[in-house]
PDB file of the backbone (N, CA, C, O) and the ligand in Angstrom, with CONECT records:
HET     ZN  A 101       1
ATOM      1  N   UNK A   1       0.846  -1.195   0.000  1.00  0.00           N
ATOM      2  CA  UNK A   1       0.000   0.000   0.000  1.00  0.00           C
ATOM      3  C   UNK A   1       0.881   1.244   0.000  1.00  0.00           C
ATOM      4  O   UNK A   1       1.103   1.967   0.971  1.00  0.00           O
ATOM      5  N   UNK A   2       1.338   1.376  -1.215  1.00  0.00           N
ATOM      6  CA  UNK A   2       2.059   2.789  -1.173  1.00  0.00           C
ATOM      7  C   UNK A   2       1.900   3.130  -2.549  1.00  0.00           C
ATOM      8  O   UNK A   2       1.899   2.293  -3.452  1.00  0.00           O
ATOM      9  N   UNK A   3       1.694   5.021  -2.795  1.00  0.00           N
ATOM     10  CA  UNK A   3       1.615   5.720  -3.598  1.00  0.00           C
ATOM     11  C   UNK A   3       2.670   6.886  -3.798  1.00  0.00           C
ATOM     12  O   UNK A   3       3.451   7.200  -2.900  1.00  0.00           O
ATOM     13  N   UNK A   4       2.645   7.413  -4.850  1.00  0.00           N
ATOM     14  CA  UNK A   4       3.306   8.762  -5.245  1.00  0.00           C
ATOM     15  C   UNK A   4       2.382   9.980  -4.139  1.00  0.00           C
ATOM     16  O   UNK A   4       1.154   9.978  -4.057  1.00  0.00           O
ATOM     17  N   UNK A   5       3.120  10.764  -3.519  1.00  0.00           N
ATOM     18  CA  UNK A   5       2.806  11.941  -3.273  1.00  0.00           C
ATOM     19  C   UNK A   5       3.050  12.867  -3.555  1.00  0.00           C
ATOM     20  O   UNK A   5       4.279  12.827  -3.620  1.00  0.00           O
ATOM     21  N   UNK A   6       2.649  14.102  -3.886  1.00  0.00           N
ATOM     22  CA  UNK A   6       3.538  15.621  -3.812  1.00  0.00           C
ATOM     23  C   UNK A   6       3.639  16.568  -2.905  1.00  0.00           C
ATOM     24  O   UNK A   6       2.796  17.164  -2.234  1.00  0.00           O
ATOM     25  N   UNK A   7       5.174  16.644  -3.000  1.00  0.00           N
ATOM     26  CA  UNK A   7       5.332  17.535  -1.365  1.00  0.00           C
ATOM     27  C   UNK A   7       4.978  19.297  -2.039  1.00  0.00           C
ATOM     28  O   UNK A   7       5.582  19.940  -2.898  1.00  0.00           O
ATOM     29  N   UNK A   8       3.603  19.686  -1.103  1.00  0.00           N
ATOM     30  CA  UNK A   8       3.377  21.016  -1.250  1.00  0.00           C
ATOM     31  C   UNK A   8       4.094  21.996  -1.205  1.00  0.00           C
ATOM     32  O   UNK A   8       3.567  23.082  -1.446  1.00  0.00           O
ATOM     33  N   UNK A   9       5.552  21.941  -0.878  1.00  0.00           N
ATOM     34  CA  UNK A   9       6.821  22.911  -0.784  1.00  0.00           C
ATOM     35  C   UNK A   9       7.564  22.675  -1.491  1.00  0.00           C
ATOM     36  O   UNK A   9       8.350  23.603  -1.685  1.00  0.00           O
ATOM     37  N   UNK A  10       7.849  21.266  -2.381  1.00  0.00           N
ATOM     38  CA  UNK A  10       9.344  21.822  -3.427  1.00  0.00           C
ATOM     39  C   UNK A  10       8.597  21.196  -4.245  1.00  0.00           C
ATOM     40  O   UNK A  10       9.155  21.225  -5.342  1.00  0.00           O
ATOM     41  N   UNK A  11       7.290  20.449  -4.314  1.00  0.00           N
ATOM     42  CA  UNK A  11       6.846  19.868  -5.464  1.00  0.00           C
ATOM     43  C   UNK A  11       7.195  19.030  -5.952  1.00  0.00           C
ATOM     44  O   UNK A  11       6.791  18.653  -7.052  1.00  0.00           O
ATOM     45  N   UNK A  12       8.447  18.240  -4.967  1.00  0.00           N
ATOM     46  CA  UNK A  12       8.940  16.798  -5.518  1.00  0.00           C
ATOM     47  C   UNK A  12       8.259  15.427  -5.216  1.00  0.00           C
ATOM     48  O   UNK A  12       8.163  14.999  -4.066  1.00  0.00           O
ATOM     49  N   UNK A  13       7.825  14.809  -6.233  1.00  0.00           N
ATOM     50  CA  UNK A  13       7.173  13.389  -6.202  1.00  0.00           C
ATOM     51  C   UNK A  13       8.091  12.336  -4.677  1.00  0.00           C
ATOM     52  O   UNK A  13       9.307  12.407  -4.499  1.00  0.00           O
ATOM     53  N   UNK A  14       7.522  11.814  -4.145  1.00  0.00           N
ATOM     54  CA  UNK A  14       8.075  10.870  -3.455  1.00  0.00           C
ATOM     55  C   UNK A  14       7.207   9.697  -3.129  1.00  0.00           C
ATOM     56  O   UNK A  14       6.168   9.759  -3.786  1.00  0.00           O
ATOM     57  N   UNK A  15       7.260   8.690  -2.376  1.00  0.00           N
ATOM     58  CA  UNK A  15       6.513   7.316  -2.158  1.00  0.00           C
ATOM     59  C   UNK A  15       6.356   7.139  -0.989  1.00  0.00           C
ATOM     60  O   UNK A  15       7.205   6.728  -0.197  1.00  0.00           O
ATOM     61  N   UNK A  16       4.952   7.511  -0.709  1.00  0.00           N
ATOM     62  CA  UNK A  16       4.178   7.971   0.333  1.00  0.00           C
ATOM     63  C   UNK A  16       3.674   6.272   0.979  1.00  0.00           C
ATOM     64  O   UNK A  16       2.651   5.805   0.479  1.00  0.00           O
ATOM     65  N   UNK A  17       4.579   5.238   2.304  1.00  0.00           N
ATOM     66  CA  UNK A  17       4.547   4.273   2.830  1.00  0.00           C
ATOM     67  C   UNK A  17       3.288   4.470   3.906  1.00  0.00           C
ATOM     68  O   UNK A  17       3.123   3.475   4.612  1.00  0.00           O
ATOM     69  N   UNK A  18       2.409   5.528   4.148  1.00  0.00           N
ATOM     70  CA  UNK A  18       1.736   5.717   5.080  1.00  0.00           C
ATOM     71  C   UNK A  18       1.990   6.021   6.268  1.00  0.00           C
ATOM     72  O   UNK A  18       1.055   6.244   7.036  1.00  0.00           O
ATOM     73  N   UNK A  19       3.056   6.084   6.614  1.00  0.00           N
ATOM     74  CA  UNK A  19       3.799   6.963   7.912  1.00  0.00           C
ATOM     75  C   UNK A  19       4.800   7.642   7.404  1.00  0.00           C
ATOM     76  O   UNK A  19       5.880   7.169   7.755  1.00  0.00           O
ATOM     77  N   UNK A  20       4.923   9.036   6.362  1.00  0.00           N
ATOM     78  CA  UNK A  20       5.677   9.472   6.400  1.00  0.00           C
ATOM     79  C   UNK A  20       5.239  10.746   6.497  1.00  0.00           C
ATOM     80  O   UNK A  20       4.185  10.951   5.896  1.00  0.00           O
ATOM     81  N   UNK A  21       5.842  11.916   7.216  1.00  0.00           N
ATOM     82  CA  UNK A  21       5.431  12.707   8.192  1.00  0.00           C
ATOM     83  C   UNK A  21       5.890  14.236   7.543  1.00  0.00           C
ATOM     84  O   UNK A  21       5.327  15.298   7.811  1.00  0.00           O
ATOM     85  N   UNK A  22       7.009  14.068   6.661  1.00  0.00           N
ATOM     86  CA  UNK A  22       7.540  15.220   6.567  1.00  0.00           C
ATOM     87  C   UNK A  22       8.546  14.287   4.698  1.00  0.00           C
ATOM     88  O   UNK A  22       8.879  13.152   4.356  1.00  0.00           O
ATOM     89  N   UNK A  23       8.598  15.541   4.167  1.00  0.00           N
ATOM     90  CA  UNK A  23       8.745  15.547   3.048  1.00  0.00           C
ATOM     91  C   UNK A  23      10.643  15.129   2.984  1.00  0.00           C
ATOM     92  O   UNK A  23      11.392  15.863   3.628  1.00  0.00           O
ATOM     93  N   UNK A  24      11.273  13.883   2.137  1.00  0.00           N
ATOM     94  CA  UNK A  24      12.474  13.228   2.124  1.00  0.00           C
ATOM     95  C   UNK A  24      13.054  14.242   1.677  1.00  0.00           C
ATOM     96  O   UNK A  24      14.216  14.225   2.085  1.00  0.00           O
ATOM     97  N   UNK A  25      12.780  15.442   0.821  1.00  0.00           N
ATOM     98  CA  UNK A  25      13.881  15.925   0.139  1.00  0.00           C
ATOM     99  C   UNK A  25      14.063  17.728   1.222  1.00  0.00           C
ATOM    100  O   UNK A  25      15.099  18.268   1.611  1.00  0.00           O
ATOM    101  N   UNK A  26      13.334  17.954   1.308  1.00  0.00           N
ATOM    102  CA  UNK A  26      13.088  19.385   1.788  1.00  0.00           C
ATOM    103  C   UNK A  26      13.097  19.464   3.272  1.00  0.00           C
ATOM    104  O   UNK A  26      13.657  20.373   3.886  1.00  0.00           O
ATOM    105  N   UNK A  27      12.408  18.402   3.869  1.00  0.00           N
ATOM    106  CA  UNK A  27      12.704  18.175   5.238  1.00  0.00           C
ATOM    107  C   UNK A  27      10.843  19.242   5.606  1.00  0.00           C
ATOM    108  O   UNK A  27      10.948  19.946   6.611  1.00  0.00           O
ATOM    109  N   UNK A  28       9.563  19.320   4.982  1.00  0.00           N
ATOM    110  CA  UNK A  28       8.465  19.808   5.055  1.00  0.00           C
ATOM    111  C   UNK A  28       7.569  18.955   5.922  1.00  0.00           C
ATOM    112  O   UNK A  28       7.359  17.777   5.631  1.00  0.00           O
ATOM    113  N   UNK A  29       7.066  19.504   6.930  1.00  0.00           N
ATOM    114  CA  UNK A  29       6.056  18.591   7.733  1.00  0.00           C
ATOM    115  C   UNK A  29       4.833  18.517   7.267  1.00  0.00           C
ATOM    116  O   UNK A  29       4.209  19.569   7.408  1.00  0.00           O
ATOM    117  N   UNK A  30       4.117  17.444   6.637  1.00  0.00           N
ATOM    118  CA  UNK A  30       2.613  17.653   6.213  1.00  0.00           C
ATOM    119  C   UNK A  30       1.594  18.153   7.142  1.00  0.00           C
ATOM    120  O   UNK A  30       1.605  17.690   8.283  1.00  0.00           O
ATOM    121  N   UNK A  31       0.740  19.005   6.831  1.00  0.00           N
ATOM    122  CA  UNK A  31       0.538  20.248   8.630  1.00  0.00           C
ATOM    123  C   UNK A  31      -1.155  18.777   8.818  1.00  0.00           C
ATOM    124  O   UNK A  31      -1.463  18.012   9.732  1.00  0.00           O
ATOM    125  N   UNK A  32      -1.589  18.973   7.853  1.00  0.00           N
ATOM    126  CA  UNK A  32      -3.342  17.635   8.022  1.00  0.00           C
ATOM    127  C   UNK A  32      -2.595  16.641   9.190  1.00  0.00           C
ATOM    128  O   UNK A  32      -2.753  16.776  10.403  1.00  0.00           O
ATOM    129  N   UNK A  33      -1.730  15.595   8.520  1.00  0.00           N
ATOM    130  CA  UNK A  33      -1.307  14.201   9.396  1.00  0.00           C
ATOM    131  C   UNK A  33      -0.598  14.945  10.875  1.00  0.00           C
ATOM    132  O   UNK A  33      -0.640  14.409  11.983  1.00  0.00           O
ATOM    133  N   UNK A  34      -0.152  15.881  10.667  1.00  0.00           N
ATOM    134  CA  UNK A  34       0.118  16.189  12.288  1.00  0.00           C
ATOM    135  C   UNK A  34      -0.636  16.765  13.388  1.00  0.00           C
ATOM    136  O   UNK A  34      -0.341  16.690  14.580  1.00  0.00           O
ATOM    137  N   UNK A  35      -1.927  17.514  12.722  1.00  0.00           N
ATOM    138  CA  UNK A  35      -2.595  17.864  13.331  1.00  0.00           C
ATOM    139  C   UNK A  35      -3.792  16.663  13.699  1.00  0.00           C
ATOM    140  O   UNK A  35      -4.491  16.847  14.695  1.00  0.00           O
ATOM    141  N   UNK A  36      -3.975  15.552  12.937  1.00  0.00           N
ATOM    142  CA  UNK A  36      -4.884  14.521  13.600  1.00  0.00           C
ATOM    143  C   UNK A  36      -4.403  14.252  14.422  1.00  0.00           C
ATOM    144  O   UNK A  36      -5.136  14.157  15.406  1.00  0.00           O
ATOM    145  N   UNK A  37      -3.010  13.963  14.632  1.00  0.00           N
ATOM    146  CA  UNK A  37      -2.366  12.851  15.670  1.00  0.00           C
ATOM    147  C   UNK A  37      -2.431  13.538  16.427  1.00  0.00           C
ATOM    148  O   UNK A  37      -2.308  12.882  17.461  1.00  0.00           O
ATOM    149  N   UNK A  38      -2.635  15.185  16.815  1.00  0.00           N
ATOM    150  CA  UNK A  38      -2.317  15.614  17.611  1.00  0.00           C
ATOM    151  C   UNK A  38      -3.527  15.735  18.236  1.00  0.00           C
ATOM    152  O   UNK A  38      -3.591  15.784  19.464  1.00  0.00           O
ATOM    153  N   UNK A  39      -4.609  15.796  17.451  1.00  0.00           N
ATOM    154  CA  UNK A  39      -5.795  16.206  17.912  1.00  0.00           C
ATOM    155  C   UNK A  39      -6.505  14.769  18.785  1.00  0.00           C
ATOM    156  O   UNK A  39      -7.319  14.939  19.693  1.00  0.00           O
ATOM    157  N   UNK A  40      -6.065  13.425  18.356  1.00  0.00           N
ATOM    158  CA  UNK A  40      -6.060  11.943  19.023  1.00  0.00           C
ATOM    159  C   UNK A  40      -5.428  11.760  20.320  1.00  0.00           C
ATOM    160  O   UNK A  40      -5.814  11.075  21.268  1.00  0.00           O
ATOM    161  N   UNK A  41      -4.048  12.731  20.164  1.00  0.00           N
ATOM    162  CA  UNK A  41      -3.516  12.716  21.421  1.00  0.00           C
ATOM    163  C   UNK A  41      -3.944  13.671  22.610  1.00  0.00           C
ATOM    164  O   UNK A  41      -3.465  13.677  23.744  1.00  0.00           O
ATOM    165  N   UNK A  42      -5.047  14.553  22.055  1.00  0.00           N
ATOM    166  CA  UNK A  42      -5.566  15.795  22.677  1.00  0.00           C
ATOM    167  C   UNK A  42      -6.913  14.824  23.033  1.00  0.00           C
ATOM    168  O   UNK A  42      -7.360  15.297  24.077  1.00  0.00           O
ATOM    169  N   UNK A  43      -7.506  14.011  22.742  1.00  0.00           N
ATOM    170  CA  UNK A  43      -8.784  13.187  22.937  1.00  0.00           C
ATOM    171  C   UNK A  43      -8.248  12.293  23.854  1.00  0.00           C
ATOM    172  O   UNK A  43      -8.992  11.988  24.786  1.00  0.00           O
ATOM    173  N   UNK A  44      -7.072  11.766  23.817  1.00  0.00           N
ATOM    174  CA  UNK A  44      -6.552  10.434  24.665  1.00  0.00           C
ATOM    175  C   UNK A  44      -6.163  11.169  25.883  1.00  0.00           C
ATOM    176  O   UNK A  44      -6.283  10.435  26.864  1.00  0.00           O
ATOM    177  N   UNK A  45      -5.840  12.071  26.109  1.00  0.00           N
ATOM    178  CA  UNK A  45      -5.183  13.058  27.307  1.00  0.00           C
ATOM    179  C   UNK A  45      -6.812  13.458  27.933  1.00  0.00           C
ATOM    180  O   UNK A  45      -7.236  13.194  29.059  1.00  0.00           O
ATOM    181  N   UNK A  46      -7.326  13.965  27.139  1.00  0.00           N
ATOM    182  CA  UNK A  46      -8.923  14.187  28.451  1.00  0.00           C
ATOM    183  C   UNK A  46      -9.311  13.136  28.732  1.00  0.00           C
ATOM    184  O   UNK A  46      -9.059  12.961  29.924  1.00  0.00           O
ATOM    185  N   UNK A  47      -9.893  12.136  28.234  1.00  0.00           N
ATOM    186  CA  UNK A  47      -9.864  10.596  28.292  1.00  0.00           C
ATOM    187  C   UNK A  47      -9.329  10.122  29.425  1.00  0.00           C
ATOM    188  O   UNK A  47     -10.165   9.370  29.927  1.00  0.00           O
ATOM    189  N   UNK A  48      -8.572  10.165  29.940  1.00  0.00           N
ATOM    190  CA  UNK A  48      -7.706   9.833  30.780  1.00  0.00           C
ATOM    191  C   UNK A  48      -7.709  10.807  32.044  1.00  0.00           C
ATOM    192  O   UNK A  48      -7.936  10.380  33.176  1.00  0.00           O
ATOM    193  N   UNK A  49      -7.488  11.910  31.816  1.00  0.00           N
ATOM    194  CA  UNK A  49      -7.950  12.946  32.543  1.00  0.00           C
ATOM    195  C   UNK A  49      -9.190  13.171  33.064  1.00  0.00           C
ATOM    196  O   UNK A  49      -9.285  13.922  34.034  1.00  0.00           O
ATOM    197  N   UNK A  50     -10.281  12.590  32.535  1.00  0.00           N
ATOM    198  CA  UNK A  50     -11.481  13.289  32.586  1.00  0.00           C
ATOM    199  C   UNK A  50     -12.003  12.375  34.334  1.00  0.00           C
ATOM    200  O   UNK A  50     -12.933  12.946  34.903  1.00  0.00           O
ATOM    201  N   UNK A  51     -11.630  11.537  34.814  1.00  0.00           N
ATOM    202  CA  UNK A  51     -12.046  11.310  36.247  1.00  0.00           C
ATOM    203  C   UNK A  51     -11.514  12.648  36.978  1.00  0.00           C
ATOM    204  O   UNK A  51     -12.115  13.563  37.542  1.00  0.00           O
ATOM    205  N   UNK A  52     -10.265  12.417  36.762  1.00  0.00           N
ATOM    206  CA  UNK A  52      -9.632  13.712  37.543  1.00  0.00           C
ATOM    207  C   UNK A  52     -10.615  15.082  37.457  1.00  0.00           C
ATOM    208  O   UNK A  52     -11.104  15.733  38.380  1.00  0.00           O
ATOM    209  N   UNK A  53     -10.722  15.280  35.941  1.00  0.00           N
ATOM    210  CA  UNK A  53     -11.691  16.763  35.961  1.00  0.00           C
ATOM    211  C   UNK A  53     -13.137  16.482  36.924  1.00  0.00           C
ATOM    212  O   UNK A  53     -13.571  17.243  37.789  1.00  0.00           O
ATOM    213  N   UNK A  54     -13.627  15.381  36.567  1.00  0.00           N
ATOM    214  CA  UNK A  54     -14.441  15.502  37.550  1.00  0.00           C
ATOM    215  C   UNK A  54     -14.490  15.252  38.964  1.00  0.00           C
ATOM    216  O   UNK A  54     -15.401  15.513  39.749  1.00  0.00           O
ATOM    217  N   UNK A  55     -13.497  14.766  39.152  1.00  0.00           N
ATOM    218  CA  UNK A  55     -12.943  14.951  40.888  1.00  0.00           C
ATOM    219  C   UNK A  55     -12.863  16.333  41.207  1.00  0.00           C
ATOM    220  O   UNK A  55     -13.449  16.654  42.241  1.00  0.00           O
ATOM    221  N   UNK A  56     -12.285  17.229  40.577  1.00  0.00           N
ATOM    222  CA  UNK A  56     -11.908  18.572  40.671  1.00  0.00           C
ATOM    223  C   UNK A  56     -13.401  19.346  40.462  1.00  0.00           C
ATOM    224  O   UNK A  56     -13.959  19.835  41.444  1.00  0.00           O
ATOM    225  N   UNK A  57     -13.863  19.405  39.434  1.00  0.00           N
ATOM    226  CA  UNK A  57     -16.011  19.524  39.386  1.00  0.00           C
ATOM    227  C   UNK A  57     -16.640  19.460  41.023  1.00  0.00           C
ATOM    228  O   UNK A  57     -17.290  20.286  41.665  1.00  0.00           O
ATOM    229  N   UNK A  58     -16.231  18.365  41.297  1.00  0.00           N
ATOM    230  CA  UNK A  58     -16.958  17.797  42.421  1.00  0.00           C
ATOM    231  C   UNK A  58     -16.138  18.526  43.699  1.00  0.00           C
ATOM    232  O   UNK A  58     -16.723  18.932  44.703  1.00  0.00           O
ATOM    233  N   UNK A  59     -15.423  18.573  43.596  1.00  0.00           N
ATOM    234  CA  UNK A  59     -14.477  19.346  44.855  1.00  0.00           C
ATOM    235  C   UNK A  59     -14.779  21.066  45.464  1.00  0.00           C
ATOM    236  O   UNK A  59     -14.938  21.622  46.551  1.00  0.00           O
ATOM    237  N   UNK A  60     -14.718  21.582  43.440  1.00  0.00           N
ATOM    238  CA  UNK A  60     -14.671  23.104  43.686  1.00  0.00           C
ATOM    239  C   UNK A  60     -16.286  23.276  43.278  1.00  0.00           C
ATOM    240  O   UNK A  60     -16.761  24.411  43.248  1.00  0.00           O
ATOM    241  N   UNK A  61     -16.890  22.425  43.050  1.00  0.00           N
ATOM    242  CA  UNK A  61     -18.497  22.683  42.198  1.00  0.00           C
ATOM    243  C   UNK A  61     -19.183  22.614  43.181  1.00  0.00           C
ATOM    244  O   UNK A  61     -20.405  22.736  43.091  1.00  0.00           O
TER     245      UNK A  61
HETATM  246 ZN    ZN A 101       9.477  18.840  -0.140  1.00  0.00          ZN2+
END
């Protein structure tokens, strides 16, 4: 499962393995794939957090 991509900053073709994060030739971070992961890791962190918030709800509420 791998395709051609184009990196939006130098416009060079490369072969996009599904985890690649930032562009081989230019060194460009794709801004979409970093912002999901980040936004998963922003869901997994309240997730986890979220007894605590409501310990804290319940404390100061
Ligand atoms: Zn590039």
């Amino acid at each position: 499962m791998s395709s051609l991509r184009e990196c939006p900053s130098c416009a060079l073709e490369f072969e996009d393995t599904g985890d690649v994060t930032e562009c081989p030739y230019c060194g460009y971070e794709f801004p979409q794939r970093t912002a999901s992961v980040r936004w998963v890791a922003w869901l997994l962190a309240l997730l986890l957090l979220w007894p605590a918030i409501k310990g804290l709800m319940y404390l100061f509420g």
